[in-house]
PDB file of N, CA, C and O in Angstrom:
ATOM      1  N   UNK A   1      -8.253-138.858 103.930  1.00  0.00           N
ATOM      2  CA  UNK A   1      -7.451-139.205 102.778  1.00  0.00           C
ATOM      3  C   UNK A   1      -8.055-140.428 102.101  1.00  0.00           C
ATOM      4  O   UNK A   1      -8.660-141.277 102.755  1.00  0.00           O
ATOM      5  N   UNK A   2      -7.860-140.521 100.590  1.00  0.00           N
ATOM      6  CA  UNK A   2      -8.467-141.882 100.191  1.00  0.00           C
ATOM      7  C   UNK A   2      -7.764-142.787  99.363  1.00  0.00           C
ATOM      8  O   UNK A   2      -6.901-142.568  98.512  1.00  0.00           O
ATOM      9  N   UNK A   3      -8.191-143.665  99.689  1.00  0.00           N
ATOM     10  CA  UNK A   3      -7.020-145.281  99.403  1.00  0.00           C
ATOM     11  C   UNK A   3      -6.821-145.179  97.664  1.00  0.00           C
ATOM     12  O   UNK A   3      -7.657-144.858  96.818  1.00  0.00           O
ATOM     13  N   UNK A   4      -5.778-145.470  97.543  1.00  0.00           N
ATOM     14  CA  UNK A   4      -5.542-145.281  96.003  1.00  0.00           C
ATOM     15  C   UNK A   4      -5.768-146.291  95.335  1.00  0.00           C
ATOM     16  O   UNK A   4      -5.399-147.446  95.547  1.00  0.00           O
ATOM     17  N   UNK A   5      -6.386-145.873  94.506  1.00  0.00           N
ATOM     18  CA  UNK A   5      -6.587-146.770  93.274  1.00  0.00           C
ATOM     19  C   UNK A   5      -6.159-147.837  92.583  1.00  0.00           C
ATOM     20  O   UNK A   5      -5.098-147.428  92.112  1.00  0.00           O
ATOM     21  N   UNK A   6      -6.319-149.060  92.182  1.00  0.00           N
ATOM     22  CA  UNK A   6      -5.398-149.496  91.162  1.00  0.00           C
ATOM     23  C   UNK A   6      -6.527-150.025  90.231  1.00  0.00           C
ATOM     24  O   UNK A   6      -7.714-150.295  90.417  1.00  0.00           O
ATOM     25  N   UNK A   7      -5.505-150.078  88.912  1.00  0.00           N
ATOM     26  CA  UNK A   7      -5.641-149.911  87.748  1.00  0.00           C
ATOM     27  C   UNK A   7      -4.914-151.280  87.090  1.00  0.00           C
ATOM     28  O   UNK A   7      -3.774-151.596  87.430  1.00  0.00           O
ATOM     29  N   UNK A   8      -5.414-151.781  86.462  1.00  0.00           N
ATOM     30  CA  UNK A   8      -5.217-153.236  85.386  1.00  0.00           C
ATOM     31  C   UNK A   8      -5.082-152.708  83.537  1.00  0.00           C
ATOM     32  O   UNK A   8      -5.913-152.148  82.821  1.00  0.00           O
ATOM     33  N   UNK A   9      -4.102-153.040  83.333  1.00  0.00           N
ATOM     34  CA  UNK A   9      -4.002-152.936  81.782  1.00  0.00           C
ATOM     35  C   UNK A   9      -3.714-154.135  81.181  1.00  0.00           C
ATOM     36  O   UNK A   9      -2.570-154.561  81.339  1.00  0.00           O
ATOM     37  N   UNK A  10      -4.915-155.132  80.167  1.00  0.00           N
ATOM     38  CA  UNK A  10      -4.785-156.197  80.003  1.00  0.00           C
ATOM     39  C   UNK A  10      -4.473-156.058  78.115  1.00  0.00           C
ATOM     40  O   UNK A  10      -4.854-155.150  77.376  1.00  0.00           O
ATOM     41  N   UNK A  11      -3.694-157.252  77.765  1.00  0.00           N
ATOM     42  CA  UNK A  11      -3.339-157.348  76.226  1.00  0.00           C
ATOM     43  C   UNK A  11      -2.235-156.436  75.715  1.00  0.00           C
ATOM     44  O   UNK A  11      -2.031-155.995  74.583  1.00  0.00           O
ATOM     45  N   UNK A  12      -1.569-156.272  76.874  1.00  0.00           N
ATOM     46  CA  UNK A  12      -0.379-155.285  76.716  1.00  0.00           C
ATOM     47  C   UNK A  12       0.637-155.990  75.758  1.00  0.00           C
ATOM     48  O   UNK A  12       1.550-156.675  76.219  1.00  0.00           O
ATOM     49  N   UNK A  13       0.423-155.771  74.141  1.00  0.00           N
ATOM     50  CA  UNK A  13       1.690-156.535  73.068  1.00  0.00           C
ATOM     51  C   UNK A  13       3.029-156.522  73.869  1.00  0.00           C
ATOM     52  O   UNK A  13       3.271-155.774  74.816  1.00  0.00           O
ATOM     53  N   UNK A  14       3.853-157.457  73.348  1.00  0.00           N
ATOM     54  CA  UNK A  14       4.855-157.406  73.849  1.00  0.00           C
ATOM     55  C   UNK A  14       5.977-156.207  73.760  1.00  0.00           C
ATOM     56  O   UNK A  14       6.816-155.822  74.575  1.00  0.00           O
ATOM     57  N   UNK A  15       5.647-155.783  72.448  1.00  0.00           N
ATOM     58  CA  UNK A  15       6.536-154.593  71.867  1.00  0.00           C
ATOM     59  C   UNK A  15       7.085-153.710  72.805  1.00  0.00           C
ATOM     60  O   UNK A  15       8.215-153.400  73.184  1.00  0.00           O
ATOM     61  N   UNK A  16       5.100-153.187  73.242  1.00  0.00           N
ATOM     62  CA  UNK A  16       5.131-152.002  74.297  1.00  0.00           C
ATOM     63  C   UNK A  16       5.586-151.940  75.175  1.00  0.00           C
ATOM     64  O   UNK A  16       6.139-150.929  75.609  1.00  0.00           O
ATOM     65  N   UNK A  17       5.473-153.378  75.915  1.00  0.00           N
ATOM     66  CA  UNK A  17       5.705-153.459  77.416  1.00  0.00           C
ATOM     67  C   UNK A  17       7.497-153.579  77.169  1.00  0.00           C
ATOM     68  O   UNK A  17       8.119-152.977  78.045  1.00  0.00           O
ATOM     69  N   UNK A  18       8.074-154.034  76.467  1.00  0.00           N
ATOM     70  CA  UNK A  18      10.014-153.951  76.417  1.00  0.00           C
ATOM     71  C   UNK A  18       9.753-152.979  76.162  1.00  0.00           C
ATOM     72  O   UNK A  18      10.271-152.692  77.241  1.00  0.00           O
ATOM     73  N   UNK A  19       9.240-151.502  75.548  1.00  0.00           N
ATOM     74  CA  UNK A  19       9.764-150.628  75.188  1.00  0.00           C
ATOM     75  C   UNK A  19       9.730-149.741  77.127  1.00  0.00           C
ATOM     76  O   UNK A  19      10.592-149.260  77.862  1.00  0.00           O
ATOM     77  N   UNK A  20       8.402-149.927  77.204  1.00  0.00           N
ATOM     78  CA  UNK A  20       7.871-149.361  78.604  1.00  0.00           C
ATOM     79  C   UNK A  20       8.972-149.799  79.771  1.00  0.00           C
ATOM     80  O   UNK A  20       9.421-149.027  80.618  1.00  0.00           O
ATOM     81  N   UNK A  21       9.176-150.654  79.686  1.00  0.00           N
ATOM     82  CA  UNK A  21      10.571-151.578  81.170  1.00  0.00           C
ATOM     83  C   UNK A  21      11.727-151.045  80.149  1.00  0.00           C
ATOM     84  O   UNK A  21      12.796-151.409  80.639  1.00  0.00           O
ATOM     85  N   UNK A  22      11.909-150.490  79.198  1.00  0.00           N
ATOM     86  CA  UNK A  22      13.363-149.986  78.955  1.00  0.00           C
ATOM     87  C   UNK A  22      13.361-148.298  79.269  1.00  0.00           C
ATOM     88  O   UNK A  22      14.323-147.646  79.675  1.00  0.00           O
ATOM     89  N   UNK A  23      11.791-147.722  78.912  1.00  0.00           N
ATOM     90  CA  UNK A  23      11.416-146.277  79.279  1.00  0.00           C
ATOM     91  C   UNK A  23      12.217-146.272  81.265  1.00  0.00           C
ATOM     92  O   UNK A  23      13.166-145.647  81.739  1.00  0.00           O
ATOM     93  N   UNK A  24      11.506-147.007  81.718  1.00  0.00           N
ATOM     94  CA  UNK A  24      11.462-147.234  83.458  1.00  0.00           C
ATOM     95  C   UNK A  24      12.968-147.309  83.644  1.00  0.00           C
ATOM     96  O   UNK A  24      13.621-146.333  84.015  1.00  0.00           O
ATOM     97  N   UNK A  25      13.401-148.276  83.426  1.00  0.00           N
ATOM     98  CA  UNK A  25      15.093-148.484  83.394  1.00  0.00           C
ATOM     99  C   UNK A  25      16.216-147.190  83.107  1.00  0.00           C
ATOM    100  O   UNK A  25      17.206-146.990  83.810  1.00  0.00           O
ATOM    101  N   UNK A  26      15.858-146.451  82.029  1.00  0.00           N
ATOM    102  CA  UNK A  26      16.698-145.509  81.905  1.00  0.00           C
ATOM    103  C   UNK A  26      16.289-144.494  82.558  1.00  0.00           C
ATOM    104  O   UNK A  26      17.236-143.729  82.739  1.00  0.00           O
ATOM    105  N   UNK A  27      14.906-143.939  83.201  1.00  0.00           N
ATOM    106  CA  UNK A  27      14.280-143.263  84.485  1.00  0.00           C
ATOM    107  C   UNK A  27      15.130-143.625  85.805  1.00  0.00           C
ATOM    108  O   UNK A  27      15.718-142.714  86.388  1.00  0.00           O
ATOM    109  N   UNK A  28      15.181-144.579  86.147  1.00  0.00           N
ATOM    110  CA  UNK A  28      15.693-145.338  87.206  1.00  0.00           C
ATOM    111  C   UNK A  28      14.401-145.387  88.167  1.00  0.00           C
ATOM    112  O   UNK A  28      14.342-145.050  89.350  1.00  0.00           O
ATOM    113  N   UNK A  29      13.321-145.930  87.291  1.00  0.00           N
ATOM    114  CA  UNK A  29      12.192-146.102  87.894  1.00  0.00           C
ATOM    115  C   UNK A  29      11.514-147.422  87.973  1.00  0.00           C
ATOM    116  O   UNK A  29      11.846-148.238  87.114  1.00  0.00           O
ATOM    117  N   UNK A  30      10.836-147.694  88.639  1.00  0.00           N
ATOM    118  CA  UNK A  30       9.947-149.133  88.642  1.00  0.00           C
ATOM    119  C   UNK A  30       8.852-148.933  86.896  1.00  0.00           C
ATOM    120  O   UNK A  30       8.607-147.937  86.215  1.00  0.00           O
ATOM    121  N   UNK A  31       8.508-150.220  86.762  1.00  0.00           N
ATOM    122  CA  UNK A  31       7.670-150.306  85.938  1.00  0.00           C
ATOM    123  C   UNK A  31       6.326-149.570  86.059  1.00  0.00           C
ATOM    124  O   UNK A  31       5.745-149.096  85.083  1.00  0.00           O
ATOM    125  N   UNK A  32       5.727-149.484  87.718  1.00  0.00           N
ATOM    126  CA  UNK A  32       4.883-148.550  87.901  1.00  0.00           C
ATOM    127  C   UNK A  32       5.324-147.268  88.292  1.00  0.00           C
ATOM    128  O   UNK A  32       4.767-146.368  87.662  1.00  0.00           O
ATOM    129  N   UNK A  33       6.166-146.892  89.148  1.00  0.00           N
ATOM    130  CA  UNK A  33       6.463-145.813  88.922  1.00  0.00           C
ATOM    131  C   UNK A  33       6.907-145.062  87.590  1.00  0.00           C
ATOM    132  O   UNK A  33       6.986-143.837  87.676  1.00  0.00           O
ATOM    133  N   UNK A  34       7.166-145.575  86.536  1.00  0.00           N
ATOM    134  CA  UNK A  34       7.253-145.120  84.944  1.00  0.00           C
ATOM    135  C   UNK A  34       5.828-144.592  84.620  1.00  0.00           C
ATOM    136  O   UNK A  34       5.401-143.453  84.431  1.00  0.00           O
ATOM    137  N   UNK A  35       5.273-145.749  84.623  1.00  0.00           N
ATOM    138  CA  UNK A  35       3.679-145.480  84.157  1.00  0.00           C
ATOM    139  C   UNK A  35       2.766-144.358  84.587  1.00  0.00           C
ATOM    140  O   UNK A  35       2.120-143.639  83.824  1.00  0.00           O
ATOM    141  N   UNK A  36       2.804-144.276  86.412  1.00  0.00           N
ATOM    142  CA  UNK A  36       2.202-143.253  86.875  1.00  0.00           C
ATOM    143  C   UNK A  36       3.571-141.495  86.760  1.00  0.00           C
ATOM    144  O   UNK A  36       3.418-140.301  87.019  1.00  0.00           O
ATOM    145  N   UNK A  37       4.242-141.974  86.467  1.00  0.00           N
ATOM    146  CA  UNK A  37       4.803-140.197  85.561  1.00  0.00           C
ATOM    147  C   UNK A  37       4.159-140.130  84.642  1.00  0.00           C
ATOM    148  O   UNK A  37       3.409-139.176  84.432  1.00  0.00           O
ATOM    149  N   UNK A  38       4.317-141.324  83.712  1.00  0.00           N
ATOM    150  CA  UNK A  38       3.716-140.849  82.443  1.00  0.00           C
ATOM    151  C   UNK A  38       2.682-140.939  82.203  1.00  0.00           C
ATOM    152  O   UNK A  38       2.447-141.200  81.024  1.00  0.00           O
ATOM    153  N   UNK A  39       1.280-140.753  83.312  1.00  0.00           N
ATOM    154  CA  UNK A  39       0.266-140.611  83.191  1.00  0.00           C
ATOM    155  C   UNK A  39       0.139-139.182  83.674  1.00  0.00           C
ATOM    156  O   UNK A  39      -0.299-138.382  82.847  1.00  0.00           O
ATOM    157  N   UNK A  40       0.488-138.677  85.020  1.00  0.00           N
ATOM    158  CA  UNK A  40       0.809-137.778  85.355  1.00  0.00           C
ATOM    159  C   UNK A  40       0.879-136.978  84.382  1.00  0.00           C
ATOM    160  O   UNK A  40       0.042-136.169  83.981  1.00  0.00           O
ATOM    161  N   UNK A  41       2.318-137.317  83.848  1.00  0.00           N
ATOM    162  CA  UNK A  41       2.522-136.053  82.789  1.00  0.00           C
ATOM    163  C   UNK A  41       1.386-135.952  81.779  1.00  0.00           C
ATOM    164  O   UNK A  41       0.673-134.949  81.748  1.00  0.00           O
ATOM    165  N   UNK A  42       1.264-136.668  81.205  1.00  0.00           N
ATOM    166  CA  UNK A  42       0.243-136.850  79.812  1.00  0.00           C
ATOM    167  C   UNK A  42      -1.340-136.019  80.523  1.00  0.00           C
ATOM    168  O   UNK A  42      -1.898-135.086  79.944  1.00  0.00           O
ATOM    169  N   UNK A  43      -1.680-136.440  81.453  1.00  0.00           N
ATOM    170  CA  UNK A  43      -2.636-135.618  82.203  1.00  0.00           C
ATOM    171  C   UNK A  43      -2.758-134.630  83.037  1.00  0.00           C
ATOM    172  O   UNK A  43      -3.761-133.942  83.226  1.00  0.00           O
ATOM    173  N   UNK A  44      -1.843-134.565  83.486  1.00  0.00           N
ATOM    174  CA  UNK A  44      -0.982-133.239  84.186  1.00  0.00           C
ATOM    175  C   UNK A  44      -2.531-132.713  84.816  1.00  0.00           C
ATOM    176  O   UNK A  44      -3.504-133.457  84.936  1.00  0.00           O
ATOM    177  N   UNK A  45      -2.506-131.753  85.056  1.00  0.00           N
ATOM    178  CA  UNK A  45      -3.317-131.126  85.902  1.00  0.00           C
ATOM    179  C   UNK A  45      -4.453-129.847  85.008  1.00  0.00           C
ATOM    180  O   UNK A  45      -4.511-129.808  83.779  1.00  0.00           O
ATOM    181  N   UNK A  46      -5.290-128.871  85.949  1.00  0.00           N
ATOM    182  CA  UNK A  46      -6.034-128.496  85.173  1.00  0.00           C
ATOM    183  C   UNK A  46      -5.085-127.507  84.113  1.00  0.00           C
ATOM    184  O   UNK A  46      -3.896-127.253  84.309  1.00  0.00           O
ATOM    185  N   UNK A  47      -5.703-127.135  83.229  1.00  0.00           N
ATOM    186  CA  UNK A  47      -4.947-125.855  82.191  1.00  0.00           C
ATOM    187  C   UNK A  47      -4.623-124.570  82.756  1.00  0.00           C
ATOM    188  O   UNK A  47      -5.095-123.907  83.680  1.00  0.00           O
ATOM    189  N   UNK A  48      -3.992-124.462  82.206  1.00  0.00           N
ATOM    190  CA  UNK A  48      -3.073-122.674  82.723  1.00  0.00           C
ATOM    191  C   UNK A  48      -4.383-121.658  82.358  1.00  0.00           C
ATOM    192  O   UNK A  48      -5.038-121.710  81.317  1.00  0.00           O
ATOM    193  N   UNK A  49      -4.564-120.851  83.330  1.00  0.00           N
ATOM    194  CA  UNK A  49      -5.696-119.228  82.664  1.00  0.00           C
ATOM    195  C   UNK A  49      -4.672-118.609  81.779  1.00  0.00           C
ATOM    196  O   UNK A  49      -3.521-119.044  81.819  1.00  0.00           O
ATOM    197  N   UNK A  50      -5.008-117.580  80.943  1.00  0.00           N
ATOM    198  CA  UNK A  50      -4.447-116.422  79.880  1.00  0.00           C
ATOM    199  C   UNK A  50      -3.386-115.809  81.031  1.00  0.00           C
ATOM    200  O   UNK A  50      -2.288-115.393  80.660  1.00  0.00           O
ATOM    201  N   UNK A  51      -3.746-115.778  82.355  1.00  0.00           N
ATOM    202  CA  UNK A  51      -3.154-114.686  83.051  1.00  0.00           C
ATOM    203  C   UNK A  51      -1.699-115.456  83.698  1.00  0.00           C
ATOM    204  O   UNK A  51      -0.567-115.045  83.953  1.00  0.00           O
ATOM    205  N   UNK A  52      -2.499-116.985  83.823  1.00  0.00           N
ATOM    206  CA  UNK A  52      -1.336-117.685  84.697  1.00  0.00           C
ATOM    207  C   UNK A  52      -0.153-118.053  83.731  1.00  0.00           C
ATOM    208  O   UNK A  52       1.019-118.080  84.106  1.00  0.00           O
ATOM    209  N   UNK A  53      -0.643-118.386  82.216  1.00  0.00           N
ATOM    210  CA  UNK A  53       0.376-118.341  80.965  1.00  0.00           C
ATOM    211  C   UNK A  53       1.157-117.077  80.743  1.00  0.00           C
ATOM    212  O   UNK A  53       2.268-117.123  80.216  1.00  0.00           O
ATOM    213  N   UNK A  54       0.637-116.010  81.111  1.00  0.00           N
ATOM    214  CA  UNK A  54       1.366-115.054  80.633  1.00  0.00           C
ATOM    215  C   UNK A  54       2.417-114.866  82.120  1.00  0.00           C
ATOM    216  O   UNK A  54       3.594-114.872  81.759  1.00  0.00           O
ATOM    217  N   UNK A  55       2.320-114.752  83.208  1.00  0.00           N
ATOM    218  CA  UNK A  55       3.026-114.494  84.389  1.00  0.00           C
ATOM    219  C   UNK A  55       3.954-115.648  83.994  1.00  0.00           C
ATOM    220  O   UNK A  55       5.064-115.179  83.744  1.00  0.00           O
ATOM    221  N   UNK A  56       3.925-116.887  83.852  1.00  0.00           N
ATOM    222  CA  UNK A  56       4.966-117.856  83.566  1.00  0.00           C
ATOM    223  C   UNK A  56       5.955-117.561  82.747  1.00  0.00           C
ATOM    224  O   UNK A  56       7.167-117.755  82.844  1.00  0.00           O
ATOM    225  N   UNK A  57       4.945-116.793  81.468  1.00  0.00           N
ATOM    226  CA  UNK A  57       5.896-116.199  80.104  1.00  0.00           C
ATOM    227  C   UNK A  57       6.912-115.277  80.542  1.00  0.00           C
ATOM    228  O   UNK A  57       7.958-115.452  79.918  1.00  0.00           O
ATOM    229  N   UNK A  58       6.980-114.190  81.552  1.00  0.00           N
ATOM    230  CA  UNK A  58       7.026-113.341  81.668  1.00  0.00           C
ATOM    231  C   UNK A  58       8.066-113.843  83.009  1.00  0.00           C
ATOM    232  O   UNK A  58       8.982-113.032  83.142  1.00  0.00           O
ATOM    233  N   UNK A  59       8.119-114.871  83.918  1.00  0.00           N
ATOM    234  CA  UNK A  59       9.056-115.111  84.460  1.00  0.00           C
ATOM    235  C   UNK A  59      10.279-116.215  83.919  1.00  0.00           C
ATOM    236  O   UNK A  59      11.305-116.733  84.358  1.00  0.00           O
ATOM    237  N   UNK A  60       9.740-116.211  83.103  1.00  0.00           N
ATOM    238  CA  UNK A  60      10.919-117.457  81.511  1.00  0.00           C
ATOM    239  C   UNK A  60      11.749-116.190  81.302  1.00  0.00           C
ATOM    240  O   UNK A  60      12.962-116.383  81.212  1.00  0.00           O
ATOM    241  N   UNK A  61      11.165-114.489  81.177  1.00  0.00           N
ATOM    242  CA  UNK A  61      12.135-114.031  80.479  1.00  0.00           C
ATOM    243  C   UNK A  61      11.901-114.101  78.910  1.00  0.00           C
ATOM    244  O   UNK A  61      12.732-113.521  78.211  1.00  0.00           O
ATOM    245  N   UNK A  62      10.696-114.852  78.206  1.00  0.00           N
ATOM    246  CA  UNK A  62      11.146-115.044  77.078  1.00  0.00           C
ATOM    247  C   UNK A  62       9.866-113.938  76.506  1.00  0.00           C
ATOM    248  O   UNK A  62       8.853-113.591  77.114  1.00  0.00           O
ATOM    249  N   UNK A  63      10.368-113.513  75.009  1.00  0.00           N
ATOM    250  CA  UNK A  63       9.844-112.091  74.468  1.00  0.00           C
ATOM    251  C   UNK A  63       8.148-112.508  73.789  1.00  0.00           C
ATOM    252  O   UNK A  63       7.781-113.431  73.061  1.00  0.00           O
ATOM    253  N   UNK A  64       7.428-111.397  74.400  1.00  0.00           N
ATOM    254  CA  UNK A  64       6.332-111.866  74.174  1.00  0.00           C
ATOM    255  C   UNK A  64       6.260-110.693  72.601  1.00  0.00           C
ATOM    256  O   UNK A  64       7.083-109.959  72.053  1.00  0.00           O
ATOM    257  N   UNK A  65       4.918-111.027  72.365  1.00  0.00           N
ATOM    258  CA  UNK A  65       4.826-109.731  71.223  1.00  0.00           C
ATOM    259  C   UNK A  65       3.068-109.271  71.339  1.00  0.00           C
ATOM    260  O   UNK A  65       2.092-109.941  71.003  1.00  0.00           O
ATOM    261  N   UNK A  66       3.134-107.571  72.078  1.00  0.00           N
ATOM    262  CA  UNK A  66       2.111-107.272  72.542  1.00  0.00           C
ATOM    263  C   UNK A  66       1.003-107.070  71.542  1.00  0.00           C
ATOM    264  O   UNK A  66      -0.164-107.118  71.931  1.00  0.00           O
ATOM    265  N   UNK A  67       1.277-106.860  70.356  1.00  0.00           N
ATOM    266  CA  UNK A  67       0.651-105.952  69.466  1.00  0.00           C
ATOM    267  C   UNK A  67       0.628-106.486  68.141  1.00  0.00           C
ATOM    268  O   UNK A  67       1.399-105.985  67.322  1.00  0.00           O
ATOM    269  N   UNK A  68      -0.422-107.784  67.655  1.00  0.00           N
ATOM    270  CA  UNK A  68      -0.266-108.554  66.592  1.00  0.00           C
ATOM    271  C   UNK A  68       0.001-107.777  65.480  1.00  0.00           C
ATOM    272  O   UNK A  68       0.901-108.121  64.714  1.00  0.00           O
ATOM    273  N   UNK A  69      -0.925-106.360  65.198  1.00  0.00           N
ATOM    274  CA  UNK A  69      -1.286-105.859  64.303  1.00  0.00           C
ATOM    275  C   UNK A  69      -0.085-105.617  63.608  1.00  0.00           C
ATOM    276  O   UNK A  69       0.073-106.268  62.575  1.00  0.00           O
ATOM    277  N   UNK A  70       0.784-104.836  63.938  1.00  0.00           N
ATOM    278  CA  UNK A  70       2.430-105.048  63.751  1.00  0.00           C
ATOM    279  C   UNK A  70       2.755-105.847  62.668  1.00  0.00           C
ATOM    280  O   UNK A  70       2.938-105.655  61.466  1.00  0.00           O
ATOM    281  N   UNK A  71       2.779-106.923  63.522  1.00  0.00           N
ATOM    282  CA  UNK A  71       3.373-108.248  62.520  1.00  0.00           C
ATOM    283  C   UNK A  71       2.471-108.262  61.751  1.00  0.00           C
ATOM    284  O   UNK A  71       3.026-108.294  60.653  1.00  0.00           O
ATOM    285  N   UNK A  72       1.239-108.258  61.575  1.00  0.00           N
ATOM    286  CA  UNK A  72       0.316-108.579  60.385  1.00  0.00           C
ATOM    287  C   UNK A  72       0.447-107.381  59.206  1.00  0.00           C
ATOM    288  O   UNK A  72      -0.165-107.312  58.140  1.00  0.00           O
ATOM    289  N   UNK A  73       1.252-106.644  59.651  1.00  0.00           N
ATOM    290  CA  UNK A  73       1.297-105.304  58.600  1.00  0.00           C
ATOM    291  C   UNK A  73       2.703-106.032  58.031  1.00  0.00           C
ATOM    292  O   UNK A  73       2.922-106.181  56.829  1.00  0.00           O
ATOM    293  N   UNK A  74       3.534-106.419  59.001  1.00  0.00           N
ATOM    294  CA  UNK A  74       5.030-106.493  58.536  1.00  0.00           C
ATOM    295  C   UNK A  74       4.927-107.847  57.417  1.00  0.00           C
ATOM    296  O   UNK A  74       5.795-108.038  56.565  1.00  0.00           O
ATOM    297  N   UNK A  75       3.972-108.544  57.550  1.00  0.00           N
ATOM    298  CA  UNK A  75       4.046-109.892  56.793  1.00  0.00           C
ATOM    299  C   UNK A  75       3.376-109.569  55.337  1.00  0.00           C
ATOM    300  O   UNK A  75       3.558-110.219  54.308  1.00  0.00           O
ATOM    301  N   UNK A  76       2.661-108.557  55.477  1.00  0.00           N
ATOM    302  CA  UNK A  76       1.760-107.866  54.364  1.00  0.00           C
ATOM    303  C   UNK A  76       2.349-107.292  53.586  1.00  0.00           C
ATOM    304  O   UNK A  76       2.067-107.389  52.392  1.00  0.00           O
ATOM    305  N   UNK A  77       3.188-106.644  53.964  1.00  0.00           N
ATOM    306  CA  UNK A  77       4.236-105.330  53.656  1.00  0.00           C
ATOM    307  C   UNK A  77       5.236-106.047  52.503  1.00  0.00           C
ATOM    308  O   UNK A  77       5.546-105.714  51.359  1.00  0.00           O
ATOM    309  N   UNK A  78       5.659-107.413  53.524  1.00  0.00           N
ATOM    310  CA  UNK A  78       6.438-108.233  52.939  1.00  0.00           C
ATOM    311  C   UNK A  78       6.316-109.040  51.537  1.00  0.00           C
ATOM    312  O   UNK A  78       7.354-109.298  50.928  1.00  0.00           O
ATOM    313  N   UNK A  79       5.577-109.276  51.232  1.00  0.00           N
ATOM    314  CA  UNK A  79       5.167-109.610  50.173  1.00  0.00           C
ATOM    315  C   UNK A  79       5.242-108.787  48.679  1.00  0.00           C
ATOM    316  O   UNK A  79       4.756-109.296  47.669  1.00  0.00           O
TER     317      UNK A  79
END
């Protein structure tokens, strides 16, 4: 296993950093634990494949649309 990292962020305006300790606060998180979510998140992990997006789509339940051509007639049509 390997020792974790740390990380220094220097010239942090004041603005950010009250906005960042009010982000953490309503989390019910530490100032670093805020930061490393929201690095986390913002970097999240590698990208979804076509296949792993669509199995996700497809366990959401939510309506995919197989067959563009369709709609590209219906928008054509429309006019």
């Amino acid at each position: 296993m390997t020792t974790p990292s740390t990380l220094s962020i220097k010239n942090i305006p004041d603005d950010l950093l009250r906005r960042l300790r009010n982000r953490a606060s309503h989390n019910h998180r530490s100032l670093q634990g805020e930061l490393l979510a929201m690095l986390d998140h913002y970097v999240g992990s590698a990208p979804l494949s076509l296949t792993e997006l669509s199995t996700h789509i497809q366990r959401l339940g939510l309506a995919t649309h197989g067959d563009s051509t369709a709609m590209v007639r219906e928008d054509r049509d429309g006019r």
